[in-house]
N, C-alpha and C positions, 0 to 999 in steps of 0.2 A: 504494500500500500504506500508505504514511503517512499519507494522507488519510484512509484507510477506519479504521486502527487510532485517527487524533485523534476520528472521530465516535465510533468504537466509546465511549470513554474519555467523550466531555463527554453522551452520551445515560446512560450509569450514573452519574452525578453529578446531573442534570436531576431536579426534581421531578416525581413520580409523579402522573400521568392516566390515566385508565385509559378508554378510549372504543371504543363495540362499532360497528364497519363497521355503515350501514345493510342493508337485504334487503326486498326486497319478495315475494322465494319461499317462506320460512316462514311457517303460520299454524296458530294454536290450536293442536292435542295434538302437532302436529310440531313447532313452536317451543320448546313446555315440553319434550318430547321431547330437542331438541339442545340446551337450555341446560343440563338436569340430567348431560350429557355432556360439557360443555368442560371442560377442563383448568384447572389452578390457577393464576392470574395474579399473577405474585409483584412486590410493594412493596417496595421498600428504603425505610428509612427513617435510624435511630442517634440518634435521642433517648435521652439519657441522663433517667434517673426518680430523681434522688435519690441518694442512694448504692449504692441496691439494684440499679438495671440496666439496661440500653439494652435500647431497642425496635428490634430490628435490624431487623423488618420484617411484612409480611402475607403470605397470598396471598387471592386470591378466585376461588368456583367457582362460577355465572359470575363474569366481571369484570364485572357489570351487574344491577341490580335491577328486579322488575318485580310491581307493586303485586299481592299474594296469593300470589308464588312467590319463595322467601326464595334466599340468596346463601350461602353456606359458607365462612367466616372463618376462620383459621388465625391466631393473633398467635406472634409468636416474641419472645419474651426471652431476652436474655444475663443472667447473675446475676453481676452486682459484688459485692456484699456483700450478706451474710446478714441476717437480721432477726429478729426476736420478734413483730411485728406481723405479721397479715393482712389484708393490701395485698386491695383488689377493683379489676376491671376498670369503669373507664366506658365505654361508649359511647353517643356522640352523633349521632345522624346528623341532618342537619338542610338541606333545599334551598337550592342553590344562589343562587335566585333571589330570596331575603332573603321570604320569601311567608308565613316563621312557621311553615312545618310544622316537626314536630319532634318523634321516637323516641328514647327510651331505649332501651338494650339492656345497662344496667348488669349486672354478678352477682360473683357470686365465681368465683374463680380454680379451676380443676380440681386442680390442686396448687398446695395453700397458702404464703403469700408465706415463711408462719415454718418451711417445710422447704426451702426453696430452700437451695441450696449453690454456694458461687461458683465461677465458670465454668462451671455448668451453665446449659444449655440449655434452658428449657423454653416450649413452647407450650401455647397457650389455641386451645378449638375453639368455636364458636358459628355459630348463622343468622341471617341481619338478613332482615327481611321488611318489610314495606312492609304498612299498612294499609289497607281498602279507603277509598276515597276522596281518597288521596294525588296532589294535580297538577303536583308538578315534573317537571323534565324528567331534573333533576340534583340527587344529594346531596354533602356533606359530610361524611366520615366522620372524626367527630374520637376520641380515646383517649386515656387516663392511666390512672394508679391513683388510687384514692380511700381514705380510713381510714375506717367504717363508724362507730366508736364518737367517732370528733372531726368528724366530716363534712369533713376538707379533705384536699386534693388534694396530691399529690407535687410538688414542683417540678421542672420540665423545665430541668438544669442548664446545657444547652446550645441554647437558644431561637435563637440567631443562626446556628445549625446546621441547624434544621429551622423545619416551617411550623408555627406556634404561634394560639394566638388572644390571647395575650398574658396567659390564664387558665390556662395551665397544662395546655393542653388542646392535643394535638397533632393537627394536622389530617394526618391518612394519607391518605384519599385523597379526591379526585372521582370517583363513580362514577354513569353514565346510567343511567335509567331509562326503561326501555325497554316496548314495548307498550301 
């Protein structure tokens, strides 16, 4: 029992991968079929953004990407402190295999940074899709906020906490790309 509750404990600490079993039984409209079906694959993360807010975490529907058929993103912010600014999301997705591919999926926030209220909770919904042409195997999904009108990035106050690129730019997940 104590065995089972130490792995329970150091897997919910362990950085998030997110990797789809292979299949060689699904193909074409049944594939697309049961990937628009899976359930939301939830990230932890707690990067703290500043003063404004930890990124508690994701989810993703599928947990996997596949070039033309996009993924359903969910970001979860905790609100530390309030702002005047409107704070936008970056997104980075970028292959694993250093090959230069490379998506924006920047925007603004669904609800604006300068209504946020502290200790509220609020989520960002978005799709990542994959362009035609795209050869990894594997992405990179990195995130911050951005300020639109100075073009720089929020600091990640706690970098030795999470996976960083050293740019202020949080890597959330690895996610495979599949088909």
């Amino acid at each position: 029992m104590r065995r089972a509750f130490a792995l329970l404990s150091l897997l919910s600490i362990l950085p998030s991968c997110i990797v789809e079993a292979p299949t060689s039984e699904k193909s074409g409209a049944a594939a697309q079929s049961s990937r628009a079906q899976v359930k939301p694959v939830p990230v932890k993360n707690g990067a703290v953004l500043g003063d404004l807010a930890e990124l508690v975490g994701a989810t993703f529907a599928p947990p996997s990407l596949s070039v033309g058929d996009g993924t359903r993103v969910v970001l979860v912010f905790r609100v530390i402190k309030p702002t005047t600014d409107d704070w936008q999301v970056f997104v980075h997705v970028e292959d694993s295999e250093g090959r230069g591919e490379r998506l924006n999926a920047d925007h603004p926030l669904r609800a604006p940074t300068s209504r946020w209220k502290a200790g509220e909770v609020v989520q960002d919904e978005f799709v990542l899709t994959l362009p035609p042409g795209w050869k990894s195997r594997a992405v990179n999904v990195f995130v911050g906020l951005w300020l639109p009108s100075t073009n720089a990035r929020m600091k990640v106050r706690n970098p030795e906490a999470v996976r960083t690129d050293g740019s202020d730019r949080v890597l959330l997940v690895q996610l495979p790309v599949v088909g």
